[in-house]
N, C-alpha and C positions, 0 to 999 in steps of 0.2 A: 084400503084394507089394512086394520093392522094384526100383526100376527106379534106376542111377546114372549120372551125366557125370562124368567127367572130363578136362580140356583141359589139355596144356601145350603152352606157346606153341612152335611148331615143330614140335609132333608133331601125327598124327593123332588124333580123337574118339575116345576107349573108354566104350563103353558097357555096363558090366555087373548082373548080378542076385545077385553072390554077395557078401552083409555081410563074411566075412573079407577081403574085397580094400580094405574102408576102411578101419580101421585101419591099413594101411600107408601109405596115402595120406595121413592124417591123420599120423601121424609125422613122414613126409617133407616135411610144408608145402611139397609143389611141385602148381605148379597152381591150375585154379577146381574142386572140385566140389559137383556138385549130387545128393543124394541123395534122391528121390521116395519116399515110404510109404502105399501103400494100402488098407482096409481093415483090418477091428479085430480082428487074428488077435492073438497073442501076441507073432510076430515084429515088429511094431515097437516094442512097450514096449521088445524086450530090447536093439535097436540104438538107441534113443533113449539107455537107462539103460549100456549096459555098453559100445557103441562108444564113442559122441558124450560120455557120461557126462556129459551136462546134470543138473544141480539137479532132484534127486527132484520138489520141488514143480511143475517148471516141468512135467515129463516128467507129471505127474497129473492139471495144468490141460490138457495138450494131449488126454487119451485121454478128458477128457468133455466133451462136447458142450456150446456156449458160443453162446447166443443174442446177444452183445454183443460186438464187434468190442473188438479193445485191442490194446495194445503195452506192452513193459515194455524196460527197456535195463539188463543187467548186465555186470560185469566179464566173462562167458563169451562171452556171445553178445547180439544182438540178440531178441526173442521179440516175434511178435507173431499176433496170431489175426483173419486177412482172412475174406468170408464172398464166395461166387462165387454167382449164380442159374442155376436151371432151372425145368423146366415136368414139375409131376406130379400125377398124379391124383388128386384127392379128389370122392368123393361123385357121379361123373358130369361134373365141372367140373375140366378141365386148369390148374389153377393155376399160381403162382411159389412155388419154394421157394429158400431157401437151405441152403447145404453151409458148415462151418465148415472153413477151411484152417491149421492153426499152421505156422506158418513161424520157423525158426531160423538167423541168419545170423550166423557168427563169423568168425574167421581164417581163409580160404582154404573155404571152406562153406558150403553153400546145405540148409538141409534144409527138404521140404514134404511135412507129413502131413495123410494126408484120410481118414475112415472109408470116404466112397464114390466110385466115379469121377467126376470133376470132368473137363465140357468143355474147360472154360479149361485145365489142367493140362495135358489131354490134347494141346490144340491146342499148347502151349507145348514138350511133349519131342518131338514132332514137329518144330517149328519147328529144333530145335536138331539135331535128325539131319540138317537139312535144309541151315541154313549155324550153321554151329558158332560160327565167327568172331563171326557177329554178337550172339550169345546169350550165348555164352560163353568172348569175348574181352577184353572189361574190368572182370575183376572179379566180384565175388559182390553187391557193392553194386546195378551194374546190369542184373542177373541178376533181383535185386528187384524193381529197377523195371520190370522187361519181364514177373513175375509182377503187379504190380498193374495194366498197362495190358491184359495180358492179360484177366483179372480185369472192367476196365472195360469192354472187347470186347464179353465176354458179356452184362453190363449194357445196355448198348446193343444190342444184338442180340434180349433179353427184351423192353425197352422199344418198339424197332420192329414185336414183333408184338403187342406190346398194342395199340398205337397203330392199329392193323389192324383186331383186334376191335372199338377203342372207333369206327373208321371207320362199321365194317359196325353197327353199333349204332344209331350216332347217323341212318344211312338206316332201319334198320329203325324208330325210333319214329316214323317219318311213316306208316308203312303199317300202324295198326289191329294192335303190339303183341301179343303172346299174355300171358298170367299167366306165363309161363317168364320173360317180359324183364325183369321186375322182381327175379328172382334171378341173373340174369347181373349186374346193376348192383350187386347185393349183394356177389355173390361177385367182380365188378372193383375194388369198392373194398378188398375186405378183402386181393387183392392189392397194390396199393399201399399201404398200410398197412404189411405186412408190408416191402415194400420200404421203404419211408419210416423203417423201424424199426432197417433194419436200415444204411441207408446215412448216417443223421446219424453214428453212432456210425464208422462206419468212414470216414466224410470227415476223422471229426478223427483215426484213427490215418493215413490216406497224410501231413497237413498233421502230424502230429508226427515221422513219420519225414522228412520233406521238409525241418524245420526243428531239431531233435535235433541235437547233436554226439555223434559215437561215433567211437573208432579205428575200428570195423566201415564205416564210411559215410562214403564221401570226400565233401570239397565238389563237385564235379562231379556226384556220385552224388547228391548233395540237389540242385542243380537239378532234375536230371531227376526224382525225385520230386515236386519242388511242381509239377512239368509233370503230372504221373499227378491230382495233387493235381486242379489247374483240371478236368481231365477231367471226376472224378467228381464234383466238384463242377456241374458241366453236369449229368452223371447226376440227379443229387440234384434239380435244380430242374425239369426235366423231369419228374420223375414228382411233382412239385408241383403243376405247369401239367395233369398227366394227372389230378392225384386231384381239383383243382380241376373239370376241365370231366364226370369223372365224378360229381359231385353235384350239376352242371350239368343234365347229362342225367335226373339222378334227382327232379331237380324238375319237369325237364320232363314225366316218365313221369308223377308225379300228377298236376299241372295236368292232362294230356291225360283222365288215367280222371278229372279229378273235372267237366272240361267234357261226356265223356262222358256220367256218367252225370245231370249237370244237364240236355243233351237229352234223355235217357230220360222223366226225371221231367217235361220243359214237357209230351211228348207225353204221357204218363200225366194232367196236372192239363189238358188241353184235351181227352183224351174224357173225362174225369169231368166237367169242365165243362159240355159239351157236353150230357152224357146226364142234366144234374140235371134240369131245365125236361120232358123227357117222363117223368121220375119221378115228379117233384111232380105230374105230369095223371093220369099213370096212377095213381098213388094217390088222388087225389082221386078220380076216376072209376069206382075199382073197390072205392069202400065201399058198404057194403050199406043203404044207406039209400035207403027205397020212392020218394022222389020226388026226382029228380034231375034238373038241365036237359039236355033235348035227348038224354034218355034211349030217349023209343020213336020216336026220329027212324033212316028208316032208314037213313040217309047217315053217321049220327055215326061209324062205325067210321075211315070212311074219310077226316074231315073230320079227326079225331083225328091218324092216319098225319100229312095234310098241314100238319096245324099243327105237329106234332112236329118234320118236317124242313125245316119252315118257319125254324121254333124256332133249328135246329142249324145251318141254313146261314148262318141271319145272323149268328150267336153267328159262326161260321167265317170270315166276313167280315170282321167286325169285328175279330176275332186279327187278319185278314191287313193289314185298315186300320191297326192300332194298331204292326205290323212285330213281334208276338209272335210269328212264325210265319212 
């Protein structure tokens, strides 16, 4: 699907969905446009390769999916491959995932393709229905840059609900844990992770287009990039500070089951304790040999009983003297 902007200064926003209307635009180098592609139907290969007529290679990198954030800077265009987060299902566990965005910026031209719908995207052709001026009044360079601060939004917005989870978490290990809580901690690390993976690499493409010379990219326009830059750079360290205090937590979760189960085992080793001393008598006592003391005593059964718990309460004492107990 493609969804287009086009602004000339003085006129009203046109917004259209029909490919032959860009190549006239692109002819006439008047204006900023911005041309959105979403979804891996045919229709964008053929408006990447026979509108825009980018470099076959670059148009082949963009239609496969690209776990590693980059930028490349040629005589045509600016190309670079940003990566936006969301939250999706795997396995029973609402995870983070990433979407790869290539972004192509040239002469008077903003192009963003995505195989799937992307928030940030969304939120951004909204923004620009909304005041045009501000989006898409200086240029395609900060057009850019209000794609990667958008971009950072969402980052931030992922981060704030992790930071929720990892809230309700860190109350839940005071109160007696289930066997589930040990795979939430798995499955939050391996989120961040993912993020961690994904944001070193894409900190250094905002910090090379922020510091890169290109005709595409005014100096003004690289301020305001290394601004996007610092942003995500915050991004980055924060989910540093979160992957940190989730192994935090992960240690605490042992410590907790292995104290656990150390009280399990004192009280397990204090009735065995306890119970050896009327073992040792009753085995003594119930061997079959003919003469034995205080055997045809009638009292012995019960003299037995009281030495037994005589036996057990001292031993029980004596834990609680020694503060075993």
């Amino acid at each position: 699907m493609l969804t287009a902007f086009h602004r000339v200064e003085g006129q009203p926003l046109k917004t259209f969905q029909d490919p032959g209307q860009v190549r006239g635009i692109l002819d006439r180098h008047e204006g900023i446009l911005w041309v959105d592609l979403e979804g891996s139907s045919p229709e964008p290969t053929a408006i990447l390769q026979d509108v825009f007529r980018f470099q076959p290679l670059l148009v082949q990198e963009s239609l496969r999916y690209s776990d590693r954030p980059k930028a490349d800077f040629t005589d045509a265009c600016v190309y670079a491959i940003l990566h936006a987060p969301s939250f999706r299902e795997r396995g029973g566990w609402v995870g983070v995932d990433t979407t790869d965005i290539d972004v192509f910026l040239g002469d008077g031209f903003l192009v963003t393709y995505h195989p799937e719908p992307i928030g940030a995207i969304t939120a951004l052709r909204d923004r620009c229905r909304a005041t045009p001026e501000k989006y898409l009044g200086r240029g395609c360079d900060f057009l850019l840059y209000h794609v990667e601060e958008t971009i950072v939004e969402s980052f931030f917005a992922v981060i704030d609900s992790l930071e929720v989870r990892l809230d309700t978490m860190e109350k839940e290990i005071f109160s007696r844990p289930s066997a589930q809580f040990f795979k939430k901690i798995v499955h939050f690390k391996r989120d961040l992770m993912h993020l961690r993976r994904i944001l070193g690499p894409e900190r250094e493409v905002f910090s090379l287009l922020g510091r890169e010379e290109s005709r595409f990219i005014g100096a003004s326009a690289r301020q305001h990039l290394r601004t996007a830059y610092d942003h995500i750079s915050i991004v980055h360290d924060v989910v540093e500070i979160d992957r940190d205090m989730v192994v935090g937590l992960r240690d605490t979760y042992l410590s907790f089951v292995s104290n656990r189960m150390s009280e399990v085992m004192k009280v397990l080793t204090i009735i065995t304790t306890c119970l050896m001393p009327p073992t040792l008598l009753a085995g003594i006592w119930g061997m079959n040999f003919e003469h034995l003391p205080l055997r045809d005593w009638p009292y012995a059964f019960w003299a037995f009983l009281t030495l037994c718990g005589g036996m057990g309460g001292g031993m029980l004492y004596a834990f609680r003297r020694q503060k075993w107990m």
